[in-house]
C-alpha positions in Angstrom: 67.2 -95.5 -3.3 63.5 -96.2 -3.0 61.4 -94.2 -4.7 58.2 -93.2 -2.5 55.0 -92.7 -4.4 52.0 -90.9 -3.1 48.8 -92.9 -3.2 45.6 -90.8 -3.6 42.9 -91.8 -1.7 39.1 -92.5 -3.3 37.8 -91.1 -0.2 36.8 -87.5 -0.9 37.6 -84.6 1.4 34.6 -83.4 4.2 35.1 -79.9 2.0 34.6 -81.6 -1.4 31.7 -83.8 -0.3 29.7 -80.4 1.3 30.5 -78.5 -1.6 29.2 -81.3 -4.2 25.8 -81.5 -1.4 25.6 -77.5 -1.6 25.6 -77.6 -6.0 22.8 -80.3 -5.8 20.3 -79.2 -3.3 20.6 -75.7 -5.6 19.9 -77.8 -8.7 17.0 -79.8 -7.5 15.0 -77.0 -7.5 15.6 -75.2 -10.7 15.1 -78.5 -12.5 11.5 -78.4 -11.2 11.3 -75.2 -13.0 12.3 -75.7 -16.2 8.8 -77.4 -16.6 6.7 -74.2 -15.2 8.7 -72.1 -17.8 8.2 -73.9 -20.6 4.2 -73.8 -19.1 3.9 -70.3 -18.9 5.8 -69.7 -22.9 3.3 -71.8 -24.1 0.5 -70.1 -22.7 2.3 -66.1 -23.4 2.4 -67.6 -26.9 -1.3 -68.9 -26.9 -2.5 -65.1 -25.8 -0.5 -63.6 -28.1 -2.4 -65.5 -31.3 -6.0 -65.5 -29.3 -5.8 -61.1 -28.5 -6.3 -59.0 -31.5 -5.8 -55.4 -31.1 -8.3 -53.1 -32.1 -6.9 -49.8 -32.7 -8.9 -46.7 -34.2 -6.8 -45.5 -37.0 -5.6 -41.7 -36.6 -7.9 -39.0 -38.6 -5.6 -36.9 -40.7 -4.2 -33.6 -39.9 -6.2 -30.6 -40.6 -4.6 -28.0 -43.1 -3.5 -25.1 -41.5 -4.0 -21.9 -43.5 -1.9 -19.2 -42.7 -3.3 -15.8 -42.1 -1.7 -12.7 -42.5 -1.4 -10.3 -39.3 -3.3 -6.9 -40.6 -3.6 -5.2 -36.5 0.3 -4.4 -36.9 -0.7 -0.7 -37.3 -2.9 -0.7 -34.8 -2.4 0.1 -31.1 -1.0 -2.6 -29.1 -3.5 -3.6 -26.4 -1.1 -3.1 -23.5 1.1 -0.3 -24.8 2.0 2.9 -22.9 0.4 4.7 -25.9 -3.1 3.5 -25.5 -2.8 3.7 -21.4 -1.9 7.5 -22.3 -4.9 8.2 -24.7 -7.5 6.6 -21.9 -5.6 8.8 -18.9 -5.6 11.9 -21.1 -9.5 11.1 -21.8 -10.2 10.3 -18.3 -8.8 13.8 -17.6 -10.5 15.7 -20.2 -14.2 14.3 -18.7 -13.4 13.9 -14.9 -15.6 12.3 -12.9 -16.9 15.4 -10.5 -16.3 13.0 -7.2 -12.8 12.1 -8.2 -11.8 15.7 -9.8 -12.2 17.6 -6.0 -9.8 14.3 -4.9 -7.5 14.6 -7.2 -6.5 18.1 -7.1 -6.1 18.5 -3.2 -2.9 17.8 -1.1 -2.5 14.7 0.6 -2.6 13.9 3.9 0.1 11.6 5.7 -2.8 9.6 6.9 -3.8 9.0 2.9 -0.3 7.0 2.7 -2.2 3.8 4.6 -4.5 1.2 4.0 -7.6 1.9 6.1 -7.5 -2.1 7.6 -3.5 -1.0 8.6 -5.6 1.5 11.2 -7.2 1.4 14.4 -9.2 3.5 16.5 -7.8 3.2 20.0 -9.7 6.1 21.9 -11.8 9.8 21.3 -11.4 12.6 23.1 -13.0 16.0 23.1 -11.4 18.9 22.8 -13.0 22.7 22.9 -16.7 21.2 22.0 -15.0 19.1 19.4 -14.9 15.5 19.2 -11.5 14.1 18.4 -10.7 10.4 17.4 -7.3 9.0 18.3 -5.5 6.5 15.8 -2.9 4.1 15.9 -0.8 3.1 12.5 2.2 1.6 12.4 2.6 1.8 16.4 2.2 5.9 16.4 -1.2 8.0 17.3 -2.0 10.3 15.3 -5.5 12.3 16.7 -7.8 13.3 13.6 -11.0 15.5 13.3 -14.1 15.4 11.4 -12.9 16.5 7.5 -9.5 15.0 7.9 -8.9 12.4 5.3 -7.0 8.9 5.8 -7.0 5.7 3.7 -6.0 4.8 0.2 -9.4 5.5 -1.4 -10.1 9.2 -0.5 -11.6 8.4 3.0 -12.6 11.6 4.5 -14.3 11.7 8.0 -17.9 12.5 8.5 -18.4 11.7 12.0 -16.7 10.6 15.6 -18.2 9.2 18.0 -16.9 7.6 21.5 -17.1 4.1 19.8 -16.3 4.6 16.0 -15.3 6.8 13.0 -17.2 6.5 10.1 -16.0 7.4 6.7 -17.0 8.1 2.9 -14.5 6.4 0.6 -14.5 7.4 -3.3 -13.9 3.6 -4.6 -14.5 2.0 -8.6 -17.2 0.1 -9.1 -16.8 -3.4 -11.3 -17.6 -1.7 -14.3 -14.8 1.0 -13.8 -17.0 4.2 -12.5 -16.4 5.9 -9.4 -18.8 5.7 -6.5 -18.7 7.1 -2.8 -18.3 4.1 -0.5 -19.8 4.4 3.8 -17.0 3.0 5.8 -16.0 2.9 9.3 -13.2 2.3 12.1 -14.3 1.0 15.5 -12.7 1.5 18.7 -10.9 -1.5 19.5 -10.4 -2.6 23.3 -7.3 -4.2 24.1 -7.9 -7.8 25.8 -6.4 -8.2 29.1 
């Protein structure tokens, strides 16, 4: 029996021969850049000797000396108690535009910001002049004396084009003063 041997071949496969083209085209560059590196840790190196920082030292903490609370006692600035002692001394020396406010019933129009109204029309009825409203979709016909808005409005006058008003409103520094406003007729837009 012959014995068959196999012969390799020094001729390298097309596979082997791209693959060994593919690892040294990759290579060729990264060897030019072992150079560059070695460049730029030189010159990292060189800035890190020339730079000197200059950093102001940090003063020391000031010492913090307890004090001891001594307004426990007192009135809190924001408690019920103290909001009761000013509305009981508000009532005991009432201003004499509020007090006549105050002490009367309301009106259902009082329930309503005055900007939530307008004035949609006036009529006249029996020599008096009547001004018709509209608040929250709903007229509501008022007369000279009749009060609406949130600040004590009470009518003074009607005319065909407006109703004017004397509010009772605070002031910045917390007094009560009367206040001239009015409500114009407003035309719808066609």
């Amino acid at each position: 029996m012959r014995r068959m041997t196999l012969r390799q071949h020094p001729v390298p496969s097309l596979l082997t021969t791209s693959a060994m083209l593919l690892a040294l085209a990759l290579a060729l560059p990264l060897a030019g850049c072992g150079d560059e590196q070695g460049e730029l840790t030189q010159w990292m190196e060189q800035q890190k000797r020339e730079v000197k920082p200059s950093v102001q030292p940090l003063s020391a903490p000031k010492k913090f000396n307890p004090q001891a609370y001594t307004q426990l006692a007192s009135v809190e600035p924001f408690s019920t108690q103290k909001l009761s002692v000013a509305l009981k001394q508000e009532a005991r020396q009432p201003n004499s535009l509020l007090s006549a406010e105050i002490n009367r019933r309301k009106e259902p129009l009082e329930a309503y910001p005055l900007d939530s109204m307008s004035m949609v029309g006036s009529v006249i009825k029996a020599g008096k002049p009547y001004a018709l409203l509209r608040v929250d979709n709903l007229l509501y016909q008022v007369k000279l004396g009749d009060y609406l808005g949130q600040n004590y409005g009470k009518i003074t006058k009607i005319s065909e084009t407006d109703v004017a008003l004397r509010e009772i409103v605070q002031d910045a520094a917390g007094e009560w003063i009367e206040r001239i406003s009015a409500l114009q007729l407003q035309e719808k837009t066609r």
